[in-house]
N, C-alpha and C positions, 0 to 999 in steps of 0.2 A: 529634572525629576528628583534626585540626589538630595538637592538643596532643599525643594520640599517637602520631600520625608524626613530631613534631620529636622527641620527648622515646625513641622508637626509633633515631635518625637520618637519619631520611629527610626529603627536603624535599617541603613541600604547596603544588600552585598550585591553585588557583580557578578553575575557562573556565564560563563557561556556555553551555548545549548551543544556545542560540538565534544565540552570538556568531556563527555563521559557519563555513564548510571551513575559509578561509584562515585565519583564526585559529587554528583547532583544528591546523591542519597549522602554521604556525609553534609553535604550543605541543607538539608531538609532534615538531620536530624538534631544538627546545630541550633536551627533555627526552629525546628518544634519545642527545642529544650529549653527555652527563654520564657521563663515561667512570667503568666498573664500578658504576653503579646499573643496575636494572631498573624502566623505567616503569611504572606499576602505573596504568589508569584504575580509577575507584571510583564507580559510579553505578545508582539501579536501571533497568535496561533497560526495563523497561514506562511508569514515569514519563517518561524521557527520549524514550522514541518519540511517547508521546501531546505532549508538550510540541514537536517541527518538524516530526512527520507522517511518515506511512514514509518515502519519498521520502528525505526530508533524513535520515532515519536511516539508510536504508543506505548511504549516498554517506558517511557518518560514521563509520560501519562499516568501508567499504573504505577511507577514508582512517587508519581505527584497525589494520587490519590488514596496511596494507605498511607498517607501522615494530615489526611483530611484538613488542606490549604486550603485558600482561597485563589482563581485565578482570574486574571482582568487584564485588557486589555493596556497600556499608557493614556490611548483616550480616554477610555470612560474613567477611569479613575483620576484622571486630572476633573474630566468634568464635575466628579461626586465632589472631589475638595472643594473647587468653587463653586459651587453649590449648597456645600455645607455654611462655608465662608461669608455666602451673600446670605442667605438665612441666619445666620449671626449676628450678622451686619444689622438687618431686618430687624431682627429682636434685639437688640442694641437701641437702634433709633425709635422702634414704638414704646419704649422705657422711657423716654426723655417727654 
């Protein structure tokens, strides 16, 4: 996943869900501050909630949604890139 969000342009960070609010909120305000990107979190919701308990998942939550991310699963969002990639592709080969 790492390799293609660099190799798309976009930069990847690492938090894990156990580090903390504070963390999570310095790393969402980092990453809102990146003027003309869109934060994109990537993670499956059911794992991340069993791993710090509702509680800390919704406080994670509301701290995910006043800096108005996007959140997505690894699947679908690998799905959309190739998706996007084979429609490229598409339009690529009916040019020719």
């Amino acid at each position: 996943m790492r390799d293609l969000i660099q190799r798309g342009g976009g930069a990847y960070e690492h938090l894990d869900v156990c580090a903390g609010k504070s963390k999570w909120h310095k790393a969402l305000v980092r990453g809102n501050a990146k003027e003309g990107q869109k934060l994109v979190l990537v993670g499956e919701q059911e794992s991340l909630k069993t791993a710090v308990g509702e509680r800390e998942w919704q406080d994670l939550l509301h701290e995910v949604e006043m800096y108005v991310c996007v959140t997505t699963s690894e699947g679908v969002l690998t799905y959309r890139i190739v998706s996007i990639c084979l429609l490229f592709h598409l339009a690529i080969l009916w040019k020719r």
